[in-house]
C-alpha positions in Angstrom: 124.7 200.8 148.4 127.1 203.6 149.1 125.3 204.8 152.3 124.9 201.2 153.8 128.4 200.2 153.4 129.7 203.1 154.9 127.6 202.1 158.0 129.3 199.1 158.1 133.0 200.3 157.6 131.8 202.6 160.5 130.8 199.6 162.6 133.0 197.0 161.5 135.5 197.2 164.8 138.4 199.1 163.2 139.3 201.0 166.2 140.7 204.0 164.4 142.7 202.4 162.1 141.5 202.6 158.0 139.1 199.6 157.6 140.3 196.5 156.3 137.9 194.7 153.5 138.5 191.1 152.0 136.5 190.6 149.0 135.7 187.0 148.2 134.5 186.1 144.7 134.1 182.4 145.9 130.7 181.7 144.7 131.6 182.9 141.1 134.0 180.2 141.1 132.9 177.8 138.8 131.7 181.0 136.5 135.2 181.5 134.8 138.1 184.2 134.6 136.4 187.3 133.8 133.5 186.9 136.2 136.1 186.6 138.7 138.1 189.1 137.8 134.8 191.4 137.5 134.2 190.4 140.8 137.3 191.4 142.4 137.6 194.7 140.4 134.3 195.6 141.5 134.8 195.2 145.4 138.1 196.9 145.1 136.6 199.8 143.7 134.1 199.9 145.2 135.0 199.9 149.2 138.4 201.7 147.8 136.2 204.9 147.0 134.4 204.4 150.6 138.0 205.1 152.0 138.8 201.4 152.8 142.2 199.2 152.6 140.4 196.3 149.9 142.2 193.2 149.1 140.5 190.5 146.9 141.8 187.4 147.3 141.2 185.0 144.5 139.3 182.1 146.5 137.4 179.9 144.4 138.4 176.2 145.4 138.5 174.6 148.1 142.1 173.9 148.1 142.7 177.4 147.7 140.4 178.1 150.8 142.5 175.8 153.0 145.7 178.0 152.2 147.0 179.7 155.2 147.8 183.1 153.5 144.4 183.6 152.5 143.1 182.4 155.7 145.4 185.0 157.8 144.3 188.4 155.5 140.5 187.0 156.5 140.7 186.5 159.9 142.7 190.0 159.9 139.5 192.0 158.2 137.5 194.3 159.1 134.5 193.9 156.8 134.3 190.3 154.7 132.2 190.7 152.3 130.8 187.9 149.7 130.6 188.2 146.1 127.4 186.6 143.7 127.4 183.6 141.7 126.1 180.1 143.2 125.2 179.6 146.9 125.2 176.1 147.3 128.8 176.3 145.4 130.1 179.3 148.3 128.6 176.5 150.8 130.1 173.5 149.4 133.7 175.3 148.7 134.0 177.1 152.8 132.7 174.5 154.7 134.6 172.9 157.0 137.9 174.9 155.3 140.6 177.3 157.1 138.9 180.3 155.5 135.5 179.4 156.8 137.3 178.7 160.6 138.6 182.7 159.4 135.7 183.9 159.1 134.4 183.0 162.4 137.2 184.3 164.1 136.9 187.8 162.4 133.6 187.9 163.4 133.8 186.7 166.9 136.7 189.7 167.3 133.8 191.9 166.0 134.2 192.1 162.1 131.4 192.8 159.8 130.2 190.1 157.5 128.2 190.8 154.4 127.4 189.7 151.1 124.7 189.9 148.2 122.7 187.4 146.3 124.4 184.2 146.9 126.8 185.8 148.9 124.0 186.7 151.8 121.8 182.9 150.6 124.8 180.8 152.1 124.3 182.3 155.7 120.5 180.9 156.0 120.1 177.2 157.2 118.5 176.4 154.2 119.6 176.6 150.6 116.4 176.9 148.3 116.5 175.7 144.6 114.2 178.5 143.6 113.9 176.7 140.4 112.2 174.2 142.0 110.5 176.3 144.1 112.4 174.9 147.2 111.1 171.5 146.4 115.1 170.8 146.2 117.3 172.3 148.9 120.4 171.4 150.8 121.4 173.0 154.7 123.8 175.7 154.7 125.8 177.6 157.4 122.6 178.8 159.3 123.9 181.9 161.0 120.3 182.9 161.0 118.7 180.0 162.2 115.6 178.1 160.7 115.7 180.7 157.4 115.6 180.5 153.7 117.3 183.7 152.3 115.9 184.9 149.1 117.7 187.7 147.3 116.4 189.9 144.4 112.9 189.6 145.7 111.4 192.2 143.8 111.7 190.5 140.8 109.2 188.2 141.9 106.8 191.1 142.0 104.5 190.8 139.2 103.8 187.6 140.8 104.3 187.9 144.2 100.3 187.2 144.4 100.8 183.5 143.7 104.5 183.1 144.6 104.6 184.0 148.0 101.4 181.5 148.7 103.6 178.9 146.8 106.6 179.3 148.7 104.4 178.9 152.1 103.0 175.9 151.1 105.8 174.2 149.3 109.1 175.4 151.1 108.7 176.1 154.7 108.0 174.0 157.7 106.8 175.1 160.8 108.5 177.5 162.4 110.8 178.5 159.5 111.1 181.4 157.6 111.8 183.5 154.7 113.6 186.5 153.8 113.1 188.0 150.6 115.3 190.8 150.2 114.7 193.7 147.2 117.5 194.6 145.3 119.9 197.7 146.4 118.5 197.0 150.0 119.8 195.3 153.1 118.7 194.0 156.7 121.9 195.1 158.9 121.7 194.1 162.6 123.4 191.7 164.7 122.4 188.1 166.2 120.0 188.1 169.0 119.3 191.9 168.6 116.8 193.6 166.3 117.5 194.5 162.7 117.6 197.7 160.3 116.2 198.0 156.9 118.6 199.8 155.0 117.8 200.9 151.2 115.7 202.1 148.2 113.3 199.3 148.4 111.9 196.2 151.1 112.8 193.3 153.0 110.0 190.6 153.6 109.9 188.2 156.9 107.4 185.2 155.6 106.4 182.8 157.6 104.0 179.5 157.4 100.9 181.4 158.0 102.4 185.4 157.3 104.0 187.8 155.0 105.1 191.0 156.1 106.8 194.2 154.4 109.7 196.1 156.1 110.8 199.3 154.1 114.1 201.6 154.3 114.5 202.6 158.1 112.2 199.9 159.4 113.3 197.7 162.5 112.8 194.0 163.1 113.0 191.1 165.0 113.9 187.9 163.6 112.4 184.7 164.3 114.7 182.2 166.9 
């Protein structure tokens, strides 16, 4: 992922100063001390090697979210980026908190915002219990409007024959859609514009009726 989160250090409204990136390992909260930690460590090293100023912030509560410390570092990054663990745990944890309210204040001043697996679910209006096979599902933040964010889609691909007609049928409505994003790839854009397939593998738009493919350099438009 090297290559697309240098894009988005480039294009994440530092104005010449060295990028600032909080890590959040929020939606491994409930998954214990050393996934947390192995969050954190990861993200630090990670965007550290990439030439960025990284601070982690231990946010996994929602009491902890509504501190004001935390809450200024996030509103003062660059790039906020979103650890794994359990979407509908991320949700339940920001919403409505001073670190959510941070968030949408780094981004309105022109921040990146990213995350992967639950950590890019959370942003879609709907939460799929994939389990299930969306038959139970809660709303989430909906950035992107009407959508149902799948990560590690290509792990569905021995049976992407039968599962994609099953999610059609049994998750969306009318005029929703789904995202099913490979691993080590990423659909970078902004809201209202068209987006940029950025990766080794694909991104899928699937809709009531359609399923289409999207590979590395590909650009799209996403439903409104």
């Amino acid at each position: 992922m090297n290559e697309i989160d240098r894009f988005l250090l480039e294009n994440s409204g530092a104005n010449g100063h060295k990028p600032r990136v909080v890590c959040l390992p929020t939606a491994a909260g409930t998954e214990g001390e050393i996934s947390v930690s192995r969050w954190m460590r990861m993200g630090e090293e990670h965007f550290k090697s990439l030439g960025a100023e990284v601070a982690a912030l231990k946010l996994t509560n929602r009491n902890e979210a509504e501190q004001v410390g935390f809450a200024e570092q996030i509103e003062q990054a660059d790039l906020i980026y979103f650890s794994g663990g359990k979407p509908h745990y991320l949700y339940e944890t920001l919403d409505g908190t001073k670190a959510w309210g941070a968030v949408q204040k780094a981004t309105a001043r022109g921040a990146a915002f990213a995350g992967c697996s639950a950590g890019a679910m959370f942003i879609g209006e709907f939460l799929p219990d994939l389990r299930t096979f969306g038959l139970r599902q809660q709303r989430a933040f909906g950035i992107l409007p009407k959508s149902h964010i799948i990560p590690h889609f290509d792990r569905l691909s021995a049976w992407r024959g039968l599962s994609i007609p099953l999610l059609q049928s049994l998750l969306l409505s009318e005029n929703e859609y789904i995202l099913g994003l490979d691993e080590d790839t990423a659909l970078v854009g902004k809201l209202g514009q068209t987006w940029t397939v950025m990766g080794r593998q694909q991104v899928y738009l699937i809709s009531k009726h359609e399923a289409v493919s999207f590979s590395s350099g590909a650009q799209m438009d996403l439903p409104q």
